[in-house]
GUNU-243918 format. One record per atom (N, C-alpha, C, O): x, y, z. Coordinates in steps of 0.001 Angstrom, whole numbers, plus 500000, padded with zeros to 6 digits. Layout:
<pts>
XYZ ...
</pts>
This chain:
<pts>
500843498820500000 500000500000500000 500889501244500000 501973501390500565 500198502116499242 500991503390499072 500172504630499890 499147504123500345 500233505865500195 499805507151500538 499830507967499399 500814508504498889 498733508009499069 498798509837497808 498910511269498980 498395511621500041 500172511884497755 501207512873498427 499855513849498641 499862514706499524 498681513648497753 498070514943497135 496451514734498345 496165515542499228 495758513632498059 494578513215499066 494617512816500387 493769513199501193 495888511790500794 495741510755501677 495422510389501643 495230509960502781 494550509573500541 493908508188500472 495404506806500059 496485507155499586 495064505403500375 495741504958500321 495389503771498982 494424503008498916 496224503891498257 496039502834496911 497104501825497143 498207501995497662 496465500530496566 497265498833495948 498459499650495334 498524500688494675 499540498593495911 501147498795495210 501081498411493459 502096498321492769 499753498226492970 499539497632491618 499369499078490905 499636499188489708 499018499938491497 498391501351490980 499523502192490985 500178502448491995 499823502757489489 500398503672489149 500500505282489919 501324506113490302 499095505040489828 498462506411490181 497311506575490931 496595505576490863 496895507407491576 495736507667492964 494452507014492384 494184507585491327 493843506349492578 492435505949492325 491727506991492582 491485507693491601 491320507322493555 490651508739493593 490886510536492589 490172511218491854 492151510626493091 492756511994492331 493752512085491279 494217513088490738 494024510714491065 494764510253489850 496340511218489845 496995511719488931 496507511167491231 498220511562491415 499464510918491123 500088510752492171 499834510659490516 501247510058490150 501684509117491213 501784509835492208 501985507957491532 502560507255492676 504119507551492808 504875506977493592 504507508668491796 506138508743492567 505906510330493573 506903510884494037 504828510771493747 504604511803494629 503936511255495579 502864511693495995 504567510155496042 503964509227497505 504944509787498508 506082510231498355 503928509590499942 504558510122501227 505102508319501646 504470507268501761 506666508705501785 506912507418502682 506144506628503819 505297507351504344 506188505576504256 505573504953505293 506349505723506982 506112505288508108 507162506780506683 507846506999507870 506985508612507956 506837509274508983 506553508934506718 505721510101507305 504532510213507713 503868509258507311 503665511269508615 502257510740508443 501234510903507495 501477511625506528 500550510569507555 499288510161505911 498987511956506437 499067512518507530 498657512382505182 497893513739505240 496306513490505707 495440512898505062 496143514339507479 494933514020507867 493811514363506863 494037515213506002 492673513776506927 491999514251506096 490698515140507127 490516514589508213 490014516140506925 489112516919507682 487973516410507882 487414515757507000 487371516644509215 485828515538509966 485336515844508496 485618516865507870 484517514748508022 483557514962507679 482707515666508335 482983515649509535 481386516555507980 480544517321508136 478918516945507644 478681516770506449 477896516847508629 476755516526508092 475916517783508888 476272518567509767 474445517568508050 473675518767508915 472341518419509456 471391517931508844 472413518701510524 471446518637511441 470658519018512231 471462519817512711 469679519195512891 469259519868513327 468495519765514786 468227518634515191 468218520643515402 467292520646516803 466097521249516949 465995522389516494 464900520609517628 463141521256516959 463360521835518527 464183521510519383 462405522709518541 461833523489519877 460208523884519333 459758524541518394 459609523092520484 458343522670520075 457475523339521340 457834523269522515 456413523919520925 455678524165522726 453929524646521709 453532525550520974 453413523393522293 452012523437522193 451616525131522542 451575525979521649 451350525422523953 450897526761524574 452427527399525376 452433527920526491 453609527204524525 454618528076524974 454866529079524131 455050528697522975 454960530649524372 454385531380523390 455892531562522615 456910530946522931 455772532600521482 456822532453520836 458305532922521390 459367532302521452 458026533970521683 459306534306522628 460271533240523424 461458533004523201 459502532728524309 459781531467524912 460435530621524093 461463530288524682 460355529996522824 460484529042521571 461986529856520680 462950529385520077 461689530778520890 462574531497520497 464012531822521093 465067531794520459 463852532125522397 464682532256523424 465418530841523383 466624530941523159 465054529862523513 465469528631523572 466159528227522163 467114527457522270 465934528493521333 466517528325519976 467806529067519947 468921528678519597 467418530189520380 468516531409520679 470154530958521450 471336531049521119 469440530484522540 470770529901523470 471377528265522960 472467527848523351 470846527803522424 471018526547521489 472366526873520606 473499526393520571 471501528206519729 472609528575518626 473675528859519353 474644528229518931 473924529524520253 474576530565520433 475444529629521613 476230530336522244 475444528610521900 475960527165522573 476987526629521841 478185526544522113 476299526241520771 477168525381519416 478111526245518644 478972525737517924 477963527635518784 478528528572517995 477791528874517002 476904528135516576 478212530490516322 477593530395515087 478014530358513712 477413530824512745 479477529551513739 480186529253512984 479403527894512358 479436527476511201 478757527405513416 478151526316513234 476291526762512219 475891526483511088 475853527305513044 474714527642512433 474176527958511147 474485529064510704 473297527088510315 473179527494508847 471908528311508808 471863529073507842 470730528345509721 469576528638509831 468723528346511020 468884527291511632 467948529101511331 467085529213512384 465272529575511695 464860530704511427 464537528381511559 463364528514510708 462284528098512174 462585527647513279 461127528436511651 459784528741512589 458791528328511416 458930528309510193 457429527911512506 456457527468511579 455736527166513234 456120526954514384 453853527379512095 453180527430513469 452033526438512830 451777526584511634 451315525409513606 450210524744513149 449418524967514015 449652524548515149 448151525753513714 447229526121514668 447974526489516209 448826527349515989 447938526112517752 448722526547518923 449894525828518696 450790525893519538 450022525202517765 451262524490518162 452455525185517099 452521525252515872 453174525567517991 454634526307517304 455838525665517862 456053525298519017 456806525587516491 458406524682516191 459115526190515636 458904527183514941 460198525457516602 461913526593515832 462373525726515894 462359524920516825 463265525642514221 464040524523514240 465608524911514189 465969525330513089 466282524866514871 467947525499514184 468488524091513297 468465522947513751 468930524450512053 469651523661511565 471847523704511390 472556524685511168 472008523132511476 473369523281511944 474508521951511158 474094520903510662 475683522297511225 476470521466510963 477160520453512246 477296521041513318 477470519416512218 477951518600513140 478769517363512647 478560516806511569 479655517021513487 480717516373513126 481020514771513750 480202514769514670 481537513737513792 480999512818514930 481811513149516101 481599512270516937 482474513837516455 483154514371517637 482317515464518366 482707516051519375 481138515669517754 480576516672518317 479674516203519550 479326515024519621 479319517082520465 478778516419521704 477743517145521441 477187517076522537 476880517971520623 475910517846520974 474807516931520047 475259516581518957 473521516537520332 472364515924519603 472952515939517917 472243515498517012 
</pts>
């Protein structure tokens, strides 16, 4: 097995070149260096704040300190929607599997 100098993915000693990024195998990182980390993956997700007879403020406030918890580096959106008394804020967000929250 080899290391691409260019992805860090690792290709068969049969492969010329990167399966993925199609890098040359003489721009391989030795086995004495380390593999180029590659960055968390990233998925998006989100948290509901729900209150039958909790009025909006309340729903809001709580969404508020949520965001503002996780960071807002993190935050892609903060959406609302009401069905008859019953009102949702949803923050949607990015998260990582190292992440501790929901």
């Amino acid at each position: 097995m080899w290391t691409c100098a260019k992805c860090g993915d690792e290709s068969e000693n049969s492969f010329d070149a990167c399966w993925k990024c199609s890098t040359p195998r003489d721009e391989i990182i030795s086995d004495a260096q380390p593999p180029i980390s590659k960055p968390p993956r990233r998925r998006m997700t989100f948290q509901i704040f729900r209150g039958t007879w909790a009025p909006w403020e309340q729903l809001l406030e709580e969404a508020a300190f949520f965001a503002t918890e996780i960071g807002p580096e993190r935050v892609v959106i903060i959406s609302h929607s009401a069905d008859r008394s019953d009102g949702v804020v949803t923050v949607w967000y990015w998260t990582t599997a190292n992440d501790t929250h929901p």
